[in-house]
C-alpha positions, 0 to 999 in steps of 0.5 A, a space after each residue: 197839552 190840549 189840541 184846539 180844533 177851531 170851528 166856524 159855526 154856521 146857522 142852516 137856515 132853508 130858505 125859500 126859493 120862489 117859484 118864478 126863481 125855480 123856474 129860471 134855473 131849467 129849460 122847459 124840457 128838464 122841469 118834469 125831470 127835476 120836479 119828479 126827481 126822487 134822489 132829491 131828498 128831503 130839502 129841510 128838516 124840523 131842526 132850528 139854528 142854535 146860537 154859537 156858544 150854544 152850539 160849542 156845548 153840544 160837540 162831545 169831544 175826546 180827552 185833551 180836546 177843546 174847541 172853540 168859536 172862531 167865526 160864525 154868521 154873519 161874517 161867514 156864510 156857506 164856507 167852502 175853502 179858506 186859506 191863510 196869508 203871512 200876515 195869519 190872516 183868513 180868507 174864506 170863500 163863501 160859496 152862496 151862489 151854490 148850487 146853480 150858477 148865475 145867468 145860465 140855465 140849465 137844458 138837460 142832464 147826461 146819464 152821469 146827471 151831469 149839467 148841460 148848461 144853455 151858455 158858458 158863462 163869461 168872466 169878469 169883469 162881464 161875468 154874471 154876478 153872483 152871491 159869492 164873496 171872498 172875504 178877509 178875516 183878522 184876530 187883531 187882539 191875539 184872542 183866537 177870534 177874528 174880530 175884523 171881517 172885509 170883504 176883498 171880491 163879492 157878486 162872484 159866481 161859483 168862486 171855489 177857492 182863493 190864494 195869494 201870492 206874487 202881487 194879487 190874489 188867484 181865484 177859482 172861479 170856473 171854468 176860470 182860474 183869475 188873477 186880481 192884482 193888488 199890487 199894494 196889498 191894501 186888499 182892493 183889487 187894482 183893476 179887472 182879472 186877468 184870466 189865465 186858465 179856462 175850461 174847469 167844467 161845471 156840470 155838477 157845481 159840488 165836484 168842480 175845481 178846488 183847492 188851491 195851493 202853493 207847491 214848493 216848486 213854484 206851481 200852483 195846484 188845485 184839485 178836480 172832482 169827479 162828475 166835471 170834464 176839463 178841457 184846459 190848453 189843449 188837454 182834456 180829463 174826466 175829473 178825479 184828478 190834480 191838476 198844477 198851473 205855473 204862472 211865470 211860463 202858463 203852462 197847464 199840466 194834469 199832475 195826477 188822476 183817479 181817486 174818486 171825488 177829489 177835493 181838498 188838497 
């Protein structure tokens, strides 16, 4: 029997970013550091984007293997989670925004190259609008490939991760996690977030919260990276941790610590 691996199929395009954008990102004080940086790396390479089914044919894939496309651009941008509902549908969280956050900018960076931002950035519906979406994906016709795209939630700000569950769809947006209600699942949200989590750090937006998921016992967990703080209800962690929320009490607890950059759960 084959083993089908199911690949969303990105075109990377480097896009440029205009000088007066750049500068809005960083305090006066930072711009020498950040442009003299060398960790930076290179920010492009010679490489052109491939078509889809292009693409496919350049995996090398083991005995018993096959893959195929199931999404590409441009329904889907820079995924960063997905989740699947009871109805197998596919919600991604396009992470477009990345790497700086909206409306906010950056003063300086710890020894940890950690981020220490001028403001912290409100929720919605007052939030500073982002790139980021959440989107809906459905195979309608049973062939494997999603044929049917929606958007559920766009000018997010750096949205991380998605579930559904008792009337609404959760969002992790930190240092937020949200509750959308859609009360009559007809996938428009039926008013403004509730917020029922704050303090997820951002200081460096590639280790922050993730991960959402339902546990057995009714809590919701996510994951926490390494190079963000918390400070959620009382309880603060350095990162590199697993963390679970229950919605019915609000109680907030650290499940688990250590294990380096945690992401994915």
């Amino acid at each position: 029997m084959r083993r089908v691996f199911y690949l969303f199929l990105l075109s990377l395009v480097a896009y440029p970013v205009a000088a007066d954008e750049k500068s809005e990102k960083f305090g006066e004080k930072l711009k020498p550091f950040v442009e003299n940086f060398k960790g930076r790396g290179a920010l492009t390479d010679a490489s052109n984007p491939m078509p889809p089914a292009e693409t496919v044919k350049n995996f090398k894939l083991a005995d018993g293997l096959a893959m195929q496309v199931v999404a590409h651009e441009p329904a889907v941008a820079q995924p960063l989670n997905m989740y699947f509902d009871e109805r197998g549908r596919m919600w991604v969280t396009q992470y477009l925004q990345y790497p700086f956050p909206a409306g906010v900018k950056i003063l300086e960076y710890d020894k940890y190259l950690r981020a220490i931002f001028d403001k912290v950035p409100p929720p919605p519906p007052n939030h500073f609008r982002g790139k980021d979406k959440i989107t809906i994906h459905e195979d309608t016709d049973g062939d494997g490939v999603f044929d049917k795209h929606k958007t559920f939630l766009d000018g997010l700000n750096m949205a991380r991760s998605v579930i559904t569950g008792r009337g609404g769809a959760w969002v992790l947006m930190p240092p937020y996690l949200l509750f959308y209600p859609d009360k009559n699942g007809d996938d428009v949200p039926d008013d403004n977030p509730e917020v029922h989590l704050s303090g997820f750090g951002l200081e460096d937006t590639h280790s922050g919260a993730n991960s959402l998921r339902w546990g057995p016992d009714g809590w919701i967990y996510g994951a926490h990276g390494s190079t963000c703080t918390a400070e959620i209800q009382g309880i603060k962690f350095l990162g590199q941790a697993i963390w679970r929320y229950h919605p019915p009490t609000k109680r907030f607890e650290v499940f688990a610590e250590g294990g380096g950059n945690t992401y994915c759960l």
